[in-house]
DRENROVEX-711465 format. One record per residue (C-alpha): residue in one letter; residue number from 1; x negated, y, z; chain. Coordinates in steps of 0.001 Angstrom, whole numbers. Example, Ala and Ser with C-alpha at 12.3 -4.5 7.8 and 13.67 -1.06 7.14 Angstrom:
BEGIN
+------+------+---------+---------+---------+-------+
| resn | resi |       X |       Y |       Z | chain |
+------+------+---------+---------+---------+-------+
|    a |    1 |  -12300 |   -4500 |    7800 |     A |
|    s |    2 |  -13670 |   -1060 |    7140 |     A |
+------+------+---------+---------+---------+-------+
***
This chain:
BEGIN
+------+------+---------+---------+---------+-------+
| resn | resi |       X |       Y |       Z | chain |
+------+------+---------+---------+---------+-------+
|    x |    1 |   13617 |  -97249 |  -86733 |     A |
|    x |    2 |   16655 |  -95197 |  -87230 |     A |
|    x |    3 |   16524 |  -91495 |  -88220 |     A |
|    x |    4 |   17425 |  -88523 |  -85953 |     A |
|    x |    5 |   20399 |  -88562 |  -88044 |     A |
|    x |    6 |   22418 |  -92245 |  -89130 |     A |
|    x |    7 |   25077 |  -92809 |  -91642 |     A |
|    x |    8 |   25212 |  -97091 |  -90945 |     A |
|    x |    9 |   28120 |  -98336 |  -93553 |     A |
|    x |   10 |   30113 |  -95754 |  -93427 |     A |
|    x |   11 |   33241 |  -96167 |  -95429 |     A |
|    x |   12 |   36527 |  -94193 |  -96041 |     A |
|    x |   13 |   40086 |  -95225 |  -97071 |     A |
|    x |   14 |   43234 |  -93456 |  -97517 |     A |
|    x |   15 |   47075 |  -94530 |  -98065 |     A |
|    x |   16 |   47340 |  -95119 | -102281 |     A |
|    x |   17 |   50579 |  -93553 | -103763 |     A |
|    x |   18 |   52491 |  -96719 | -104092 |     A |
|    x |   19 |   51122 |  -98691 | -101109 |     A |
|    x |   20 |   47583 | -100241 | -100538 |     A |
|    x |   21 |   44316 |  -98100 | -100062 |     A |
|    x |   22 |   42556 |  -96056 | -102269 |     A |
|    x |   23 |   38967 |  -96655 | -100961 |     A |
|    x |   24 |   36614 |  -93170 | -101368 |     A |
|    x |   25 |   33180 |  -93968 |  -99796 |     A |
|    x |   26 |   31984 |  -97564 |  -99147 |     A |
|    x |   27 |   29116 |  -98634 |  -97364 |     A |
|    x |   28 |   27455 |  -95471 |  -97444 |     A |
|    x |   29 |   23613 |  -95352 |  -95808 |     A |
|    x |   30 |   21790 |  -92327 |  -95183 |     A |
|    x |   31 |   19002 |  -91587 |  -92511 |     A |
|    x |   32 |   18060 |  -88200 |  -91604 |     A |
|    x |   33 |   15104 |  -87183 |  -90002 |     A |
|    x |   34 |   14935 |  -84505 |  -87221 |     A |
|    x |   35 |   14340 |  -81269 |  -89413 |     A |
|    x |   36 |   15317 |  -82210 |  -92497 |     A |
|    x |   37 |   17313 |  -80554 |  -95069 |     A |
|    x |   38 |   19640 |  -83268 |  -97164 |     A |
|    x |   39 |   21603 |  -82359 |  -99889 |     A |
|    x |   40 |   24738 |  -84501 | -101318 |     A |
|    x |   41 |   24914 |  -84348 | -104440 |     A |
|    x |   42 |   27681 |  -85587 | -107269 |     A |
|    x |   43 |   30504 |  -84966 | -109322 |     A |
|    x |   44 |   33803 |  -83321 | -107699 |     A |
|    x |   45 |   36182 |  -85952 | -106266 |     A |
|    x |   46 |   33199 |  -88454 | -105412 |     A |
|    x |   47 |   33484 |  -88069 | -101702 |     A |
|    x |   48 |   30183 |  -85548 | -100599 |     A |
|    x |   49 |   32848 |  -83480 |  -98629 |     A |
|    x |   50 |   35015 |  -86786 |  -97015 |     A |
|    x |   51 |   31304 |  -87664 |  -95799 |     A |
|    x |   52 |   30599 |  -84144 |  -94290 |     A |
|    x |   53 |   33987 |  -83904 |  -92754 |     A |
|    x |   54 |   33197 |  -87211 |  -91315 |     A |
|    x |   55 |   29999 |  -86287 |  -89802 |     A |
|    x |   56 |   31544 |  -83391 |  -88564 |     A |
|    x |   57 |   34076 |  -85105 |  -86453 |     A |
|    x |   58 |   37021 |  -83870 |  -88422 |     A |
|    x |   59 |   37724 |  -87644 |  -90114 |     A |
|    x |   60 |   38099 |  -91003 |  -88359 |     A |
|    x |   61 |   35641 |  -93125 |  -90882 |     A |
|    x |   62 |   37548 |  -96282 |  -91885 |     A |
|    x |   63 |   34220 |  -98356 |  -91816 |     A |
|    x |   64 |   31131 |  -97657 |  -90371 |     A |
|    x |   65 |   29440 |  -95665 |  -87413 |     A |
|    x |   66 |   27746 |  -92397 |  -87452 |     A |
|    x |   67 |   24778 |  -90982 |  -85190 |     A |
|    x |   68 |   23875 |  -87482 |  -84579 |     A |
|    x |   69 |   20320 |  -87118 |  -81904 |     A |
|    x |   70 |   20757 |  -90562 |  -82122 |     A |
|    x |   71 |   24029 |  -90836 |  -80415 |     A |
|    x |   72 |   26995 |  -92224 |  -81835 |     A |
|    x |   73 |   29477 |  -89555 |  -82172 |     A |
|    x |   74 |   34026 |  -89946 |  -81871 |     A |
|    x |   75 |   34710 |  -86619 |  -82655 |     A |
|    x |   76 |   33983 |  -82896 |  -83534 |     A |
|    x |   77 |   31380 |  -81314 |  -80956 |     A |
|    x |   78 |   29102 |  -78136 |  -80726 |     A |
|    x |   79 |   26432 |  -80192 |  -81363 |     A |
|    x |   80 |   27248 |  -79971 |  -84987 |     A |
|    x |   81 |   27293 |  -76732 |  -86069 |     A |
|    x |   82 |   29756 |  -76490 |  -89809 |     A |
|    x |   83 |   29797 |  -73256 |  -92276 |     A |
|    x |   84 |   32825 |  -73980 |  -94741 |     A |
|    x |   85 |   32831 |  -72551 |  -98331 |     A |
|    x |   86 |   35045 |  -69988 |  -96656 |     A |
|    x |   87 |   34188 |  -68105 |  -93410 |     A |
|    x |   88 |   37716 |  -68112 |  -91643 |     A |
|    x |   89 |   37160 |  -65498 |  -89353 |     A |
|    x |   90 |   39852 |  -63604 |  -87113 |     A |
|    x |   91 |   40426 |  -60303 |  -89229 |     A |
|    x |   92 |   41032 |  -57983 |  -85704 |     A |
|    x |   93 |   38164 |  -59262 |  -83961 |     A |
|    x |   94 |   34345 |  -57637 |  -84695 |     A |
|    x |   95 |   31725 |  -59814 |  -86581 |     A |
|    x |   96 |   30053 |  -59922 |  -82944 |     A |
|    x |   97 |   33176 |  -61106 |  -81061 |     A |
|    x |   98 |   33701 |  -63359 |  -83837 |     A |
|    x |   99 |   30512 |  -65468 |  -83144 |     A |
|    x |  100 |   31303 |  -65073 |  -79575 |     A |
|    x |  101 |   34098 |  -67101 |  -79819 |     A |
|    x |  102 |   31920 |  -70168 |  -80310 |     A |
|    x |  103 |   28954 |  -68819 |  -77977 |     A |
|    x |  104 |   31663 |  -68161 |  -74953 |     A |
|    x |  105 |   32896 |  -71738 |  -75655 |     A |
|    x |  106 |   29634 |  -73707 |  -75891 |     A |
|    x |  107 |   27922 |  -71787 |  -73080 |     A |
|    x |  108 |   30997 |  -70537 |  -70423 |     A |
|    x |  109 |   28151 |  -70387 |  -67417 |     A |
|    x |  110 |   25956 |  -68114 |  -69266 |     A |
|    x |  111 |   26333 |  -64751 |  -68238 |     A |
|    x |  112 |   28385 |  -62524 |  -70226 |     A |
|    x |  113 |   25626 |  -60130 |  -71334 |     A |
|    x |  114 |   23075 |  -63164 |  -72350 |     A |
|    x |  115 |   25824 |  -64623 |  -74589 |     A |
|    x |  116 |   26336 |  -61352 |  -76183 |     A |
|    x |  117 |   22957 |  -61062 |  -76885 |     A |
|    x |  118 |   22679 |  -64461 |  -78608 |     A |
|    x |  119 |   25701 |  -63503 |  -80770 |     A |
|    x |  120 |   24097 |  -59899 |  -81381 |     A |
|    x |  121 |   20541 |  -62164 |  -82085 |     A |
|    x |  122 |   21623 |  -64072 |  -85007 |     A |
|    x |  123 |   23849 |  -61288 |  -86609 |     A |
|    x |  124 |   20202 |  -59939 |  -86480 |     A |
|    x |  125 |   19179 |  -62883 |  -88388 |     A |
|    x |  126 |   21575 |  -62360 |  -91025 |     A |
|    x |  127 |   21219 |  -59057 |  -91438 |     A |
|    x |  128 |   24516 |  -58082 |  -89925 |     A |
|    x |  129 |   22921 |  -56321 |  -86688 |     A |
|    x |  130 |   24520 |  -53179 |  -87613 |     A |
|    x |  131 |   27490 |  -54030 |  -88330 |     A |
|    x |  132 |   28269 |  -55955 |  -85620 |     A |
|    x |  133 |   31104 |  -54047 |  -84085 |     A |
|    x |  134 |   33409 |  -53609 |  -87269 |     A |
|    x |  135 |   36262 |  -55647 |  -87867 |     A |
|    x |  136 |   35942 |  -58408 |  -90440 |     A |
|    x |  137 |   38530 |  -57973 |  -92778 |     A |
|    x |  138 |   35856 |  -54904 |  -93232 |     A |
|    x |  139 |   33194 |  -56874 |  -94529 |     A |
|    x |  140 |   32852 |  -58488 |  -97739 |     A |
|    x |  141 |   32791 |  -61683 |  -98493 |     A |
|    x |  142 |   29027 |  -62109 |  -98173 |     A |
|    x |  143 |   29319 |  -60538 |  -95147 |     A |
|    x |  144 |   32115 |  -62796 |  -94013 |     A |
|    x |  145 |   30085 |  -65842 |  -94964 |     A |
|    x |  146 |   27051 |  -64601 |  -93375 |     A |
|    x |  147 |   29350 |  -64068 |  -90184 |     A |
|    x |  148 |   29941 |  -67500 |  -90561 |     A |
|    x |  149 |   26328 |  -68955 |  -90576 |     A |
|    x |  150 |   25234 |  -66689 |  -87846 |     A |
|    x |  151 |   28300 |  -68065 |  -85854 |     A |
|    x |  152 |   26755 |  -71906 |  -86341 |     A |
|    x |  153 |   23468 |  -71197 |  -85565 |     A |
|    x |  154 |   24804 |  -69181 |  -82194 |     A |
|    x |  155 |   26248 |  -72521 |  -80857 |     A |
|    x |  156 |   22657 |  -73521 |  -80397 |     A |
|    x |  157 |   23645 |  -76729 |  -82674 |     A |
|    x |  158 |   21608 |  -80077 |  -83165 |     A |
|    x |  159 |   23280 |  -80237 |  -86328 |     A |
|    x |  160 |   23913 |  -77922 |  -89207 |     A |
|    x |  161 |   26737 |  -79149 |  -91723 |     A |
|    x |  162 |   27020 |  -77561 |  -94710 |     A |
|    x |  163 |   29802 |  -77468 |  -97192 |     A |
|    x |  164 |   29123 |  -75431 | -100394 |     A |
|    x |  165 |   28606 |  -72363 |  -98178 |     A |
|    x |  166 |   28490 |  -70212 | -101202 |     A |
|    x |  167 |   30607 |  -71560 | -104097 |     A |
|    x |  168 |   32643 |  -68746 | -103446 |     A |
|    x |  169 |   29543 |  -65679 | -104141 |     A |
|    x |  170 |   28910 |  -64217 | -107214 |     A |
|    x |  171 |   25556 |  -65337 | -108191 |     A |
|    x |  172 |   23123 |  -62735 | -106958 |     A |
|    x |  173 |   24933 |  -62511 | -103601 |     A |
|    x |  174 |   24514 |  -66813 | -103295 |     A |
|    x |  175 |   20770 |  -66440 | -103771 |     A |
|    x |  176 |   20378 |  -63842 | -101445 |     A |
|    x |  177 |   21956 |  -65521 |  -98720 |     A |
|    x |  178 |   20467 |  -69081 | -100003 |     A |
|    x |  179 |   17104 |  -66996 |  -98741 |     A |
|    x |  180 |   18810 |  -65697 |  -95803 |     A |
|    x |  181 |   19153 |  -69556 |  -94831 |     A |
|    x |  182 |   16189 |  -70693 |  -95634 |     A |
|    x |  183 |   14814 |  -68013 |  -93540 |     A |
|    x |  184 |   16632 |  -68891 |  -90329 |     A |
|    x |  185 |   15598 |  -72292 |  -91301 |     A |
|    x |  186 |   11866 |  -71708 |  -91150 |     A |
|    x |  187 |   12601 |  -70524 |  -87462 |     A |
|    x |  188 |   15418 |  -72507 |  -86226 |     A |
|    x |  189 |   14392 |  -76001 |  -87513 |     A |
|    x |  190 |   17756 |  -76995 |  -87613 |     A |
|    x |  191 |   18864 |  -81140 |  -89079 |     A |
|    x |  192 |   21009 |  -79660 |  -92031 |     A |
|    x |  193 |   23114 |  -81622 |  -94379 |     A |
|    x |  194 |   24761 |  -79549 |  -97278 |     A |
|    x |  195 |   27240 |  -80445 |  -99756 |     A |
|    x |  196 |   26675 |  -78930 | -103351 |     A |
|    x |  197 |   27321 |  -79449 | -106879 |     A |
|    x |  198 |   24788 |  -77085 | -108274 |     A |
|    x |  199 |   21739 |  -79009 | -108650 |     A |
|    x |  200 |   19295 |  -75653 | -108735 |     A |
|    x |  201 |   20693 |  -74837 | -105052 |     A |
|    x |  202 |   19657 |  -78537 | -103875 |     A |
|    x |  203 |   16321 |  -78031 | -105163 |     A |
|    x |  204 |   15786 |  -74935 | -103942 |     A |
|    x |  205 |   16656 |  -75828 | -100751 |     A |
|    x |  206 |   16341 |  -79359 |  -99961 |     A |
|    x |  207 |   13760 |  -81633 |  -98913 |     A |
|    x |  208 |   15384 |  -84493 | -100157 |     A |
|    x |  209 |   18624 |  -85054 | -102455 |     A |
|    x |  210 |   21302 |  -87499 | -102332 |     A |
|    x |  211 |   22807 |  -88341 | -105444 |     A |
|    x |  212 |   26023 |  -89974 | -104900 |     A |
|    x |  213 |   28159 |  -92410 | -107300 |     A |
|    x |  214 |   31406 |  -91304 | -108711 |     A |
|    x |  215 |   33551 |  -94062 | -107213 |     A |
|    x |  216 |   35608 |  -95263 | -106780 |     A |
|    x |  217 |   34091 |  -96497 | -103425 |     A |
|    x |  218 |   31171 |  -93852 | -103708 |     A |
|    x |  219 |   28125 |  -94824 | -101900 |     A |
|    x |  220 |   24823 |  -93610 | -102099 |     A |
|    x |  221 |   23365 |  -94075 | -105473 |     A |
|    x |  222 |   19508 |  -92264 | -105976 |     A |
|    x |  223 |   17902 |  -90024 | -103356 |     A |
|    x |  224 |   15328 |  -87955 | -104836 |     A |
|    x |  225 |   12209 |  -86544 | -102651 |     A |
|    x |  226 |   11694 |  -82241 | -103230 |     A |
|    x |  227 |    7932 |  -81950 | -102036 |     A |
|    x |  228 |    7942 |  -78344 | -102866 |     A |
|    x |  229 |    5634 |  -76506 | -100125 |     A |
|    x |  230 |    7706 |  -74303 |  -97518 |     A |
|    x |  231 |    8668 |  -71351 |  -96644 |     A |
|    x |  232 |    9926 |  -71264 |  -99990 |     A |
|    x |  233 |    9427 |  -68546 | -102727 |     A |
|    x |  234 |   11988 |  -69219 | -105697 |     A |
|    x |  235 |    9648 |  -67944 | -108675 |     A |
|    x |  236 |    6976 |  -70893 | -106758 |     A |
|    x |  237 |    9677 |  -73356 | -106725 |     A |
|    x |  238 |   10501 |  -72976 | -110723 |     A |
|    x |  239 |    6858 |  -72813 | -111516 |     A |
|    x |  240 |    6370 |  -76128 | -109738 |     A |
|    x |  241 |    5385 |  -78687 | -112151 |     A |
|    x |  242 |    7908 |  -81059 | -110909 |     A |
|    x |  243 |   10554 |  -78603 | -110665 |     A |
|    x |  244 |   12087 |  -79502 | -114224 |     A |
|    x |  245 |   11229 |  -83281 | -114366 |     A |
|    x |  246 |   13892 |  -83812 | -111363 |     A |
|    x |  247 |   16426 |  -81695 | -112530 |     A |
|    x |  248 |   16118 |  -83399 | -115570 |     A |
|    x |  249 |   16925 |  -86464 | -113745 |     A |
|    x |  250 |   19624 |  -84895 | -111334 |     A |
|    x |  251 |   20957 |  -84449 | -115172 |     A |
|    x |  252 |   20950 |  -87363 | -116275 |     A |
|    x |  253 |   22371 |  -89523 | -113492 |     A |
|    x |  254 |   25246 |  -87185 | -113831 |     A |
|    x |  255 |   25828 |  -87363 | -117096 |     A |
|    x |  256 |   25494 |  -91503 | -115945 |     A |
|    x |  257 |   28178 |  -91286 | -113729 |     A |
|    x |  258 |   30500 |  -89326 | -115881 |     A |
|    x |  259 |   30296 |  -91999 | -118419 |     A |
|    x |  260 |   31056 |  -94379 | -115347 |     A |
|    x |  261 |   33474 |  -92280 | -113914 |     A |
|    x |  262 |   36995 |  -93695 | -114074 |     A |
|    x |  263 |   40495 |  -91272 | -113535 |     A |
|    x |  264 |   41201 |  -91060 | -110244 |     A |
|    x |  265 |   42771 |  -88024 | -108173 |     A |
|    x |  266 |   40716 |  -86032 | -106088 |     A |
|    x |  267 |   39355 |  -87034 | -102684 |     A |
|    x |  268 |   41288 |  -84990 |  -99837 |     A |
|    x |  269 |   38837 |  -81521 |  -99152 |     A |
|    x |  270 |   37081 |  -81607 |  -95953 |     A |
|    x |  271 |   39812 |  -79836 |  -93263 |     A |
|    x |  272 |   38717 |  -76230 |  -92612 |     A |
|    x |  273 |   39659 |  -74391 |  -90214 |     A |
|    x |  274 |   42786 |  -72561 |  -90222 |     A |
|    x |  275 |   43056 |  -69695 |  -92289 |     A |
|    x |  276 |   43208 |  -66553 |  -89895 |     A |
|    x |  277 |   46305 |  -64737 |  -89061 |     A |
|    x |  278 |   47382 |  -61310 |  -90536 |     A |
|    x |  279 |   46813 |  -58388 |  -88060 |     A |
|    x |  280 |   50545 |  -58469 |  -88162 |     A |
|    x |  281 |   50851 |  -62005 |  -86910 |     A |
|    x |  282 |   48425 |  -61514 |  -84425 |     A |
|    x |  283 |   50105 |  -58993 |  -82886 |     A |
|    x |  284 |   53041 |  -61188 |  -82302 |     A |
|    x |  285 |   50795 |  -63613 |  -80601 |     A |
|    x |  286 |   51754 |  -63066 |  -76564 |     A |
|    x |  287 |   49239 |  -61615 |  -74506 |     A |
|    x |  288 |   46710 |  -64932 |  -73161 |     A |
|    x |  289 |   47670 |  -66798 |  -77273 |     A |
|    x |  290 |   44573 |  -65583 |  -78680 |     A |
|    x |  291 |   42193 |  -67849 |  -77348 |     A |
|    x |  292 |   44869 |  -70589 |  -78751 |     A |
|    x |  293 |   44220 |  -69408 |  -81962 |     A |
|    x |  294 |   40516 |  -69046 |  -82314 |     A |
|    x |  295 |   40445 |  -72717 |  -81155 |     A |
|    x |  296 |   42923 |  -73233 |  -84038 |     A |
|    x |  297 |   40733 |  -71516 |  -86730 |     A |
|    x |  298 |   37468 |  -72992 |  -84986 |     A |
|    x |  299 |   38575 |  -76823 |  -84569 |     A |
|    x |  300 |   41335 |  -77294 |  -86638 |     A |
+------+------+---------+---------+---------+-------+
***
């Protein structure tokens, strides 16, 4: 029986300099079960983020089919719910309006003061209830990024899609919102898949690792199971007698595929959304253009 989540064959080409294809990810199988938290795992340029971007609508897979709730998906949808390494929020809009601009999309017959409360809910989550009415080019970056999350889970997603949500933290800010996650987690429930290249963060936060092949024509090469007991306390999880044994071996088939690894360019980054106008830009937007342009940094 399939999982709540299907990756059947899934394969990925693009136009080689020259002429002819330069093949990224071939006949690439993954189930996910409803719940689960699966981490992609492998060296840059291997293809994690080409298969996130095409689970997340935003690439046309050359080969293959994907199902999310066990339906076949053709396209981006609020039933996927995607934090980018980057947050890409609208500078002149709150942290609260913000989130809204998903909530007001996914749920238009709600009424106005229930979706605000949703949107003011998760901020809550994140730790962001009090700053929900300042602007975000006044928050920081961890404050952007948690922004971001609270804005996925808002959507009411079946879905979460991950894509190193916090490559760009400095180290103590990444765990603390690595905890923040996991916390929402425990209550939410959500299907997550998450891109990553630190092999610490996929322990600490998966339930089961994907370890990918360098390519070309990646597929899927190891999964390992985490059977660490949740919630999850990080001092538990590095005391855990297994804890080193599989990073040792998330190590080594690294190291594997590096000797493995031919020279080929980098795969194309997973499309994010587009980066958010200047309050100066936005002000030359007409009145009625701004919705235009949240759907542009939203769906891009």
């Amino acid at each position: 029986m399939a999982g709540y989540v299907e990756l059947f064959r899934l394969g990925k080409s693009f136009p080689a300099p020259g002429g002819g294809e330069s093949v990224v990810v071939s006949d690439f199988n993954l189930d996910i079960e409803e719940g689960e938290f699966v981490s992609l795992l492998g060296h840059s340029g291997c293809g994690k983020s080409t298969v996130l971007s095409m689970v997340a609508g935003l690439t046309t897979p050359s080969a293959g089919s994907i199902a999310v709730a066990r339906r076949e998906i053709d396209g981006p949808g609020p039933d996927r719910g995607v934090v980018f390494q980057s947050p890409c929020l609208l500078p002149w809009f709150t942290a609260l309006e913000n989130v809204l601009l998903g909530v007001d999309r996914v749920f238009p017959h709600v009424p106005k003061r229930e979706r605000r409360a949703i949107g003011l809910y998760f901020l809550n989550l994140v730790g962001l209830g009090d700053a929900a009415e300042r602007s975000a080019k006044e928050l920081s970056q961890g404050m952007q990024q948690r922004v971001g999350i609270a804005r996925a889970f808002a959507i009411s997603p079946k879905m979460l899609l991950l894509d190193e949500p916090f490559g760009m933290l400095d180290s103590l800010t990444r765990m603390e919102l690595q905890d923040v996650l996991q916390e929402i987690l425990e209550r939410e429930r959500k299907t997550t898949l998450m891109v990553t290249h630190d092999v610490d963060e996929a322990l600490y936060m998966s339930d089961r690792i994907v370890m990918m092949t360098s390519g070309p024509a990646a597929r899927v090469g190891e999964i390992l199971q985490v059977s660490f007991e949740r919630p999850r306390d990080r001092a538990a999880v590095m005391r855990h007698p297994q804890y080193y044994p599989l990073r040792e071996r998330m190590i080594e088939f690294l190291e594997e595929q590096d000797r493995h690894r031919p020279a080929v360019a980098p795969e194309p980054e997973l499309v994010e959304p587009a980066e958010a106008p200047t309050d100066e830009e936005a002000a030359r937007h007409p009145e009625g253009e701004t919705e235009k342009v949240a759907e542009a940094a939203m769906w891009h």
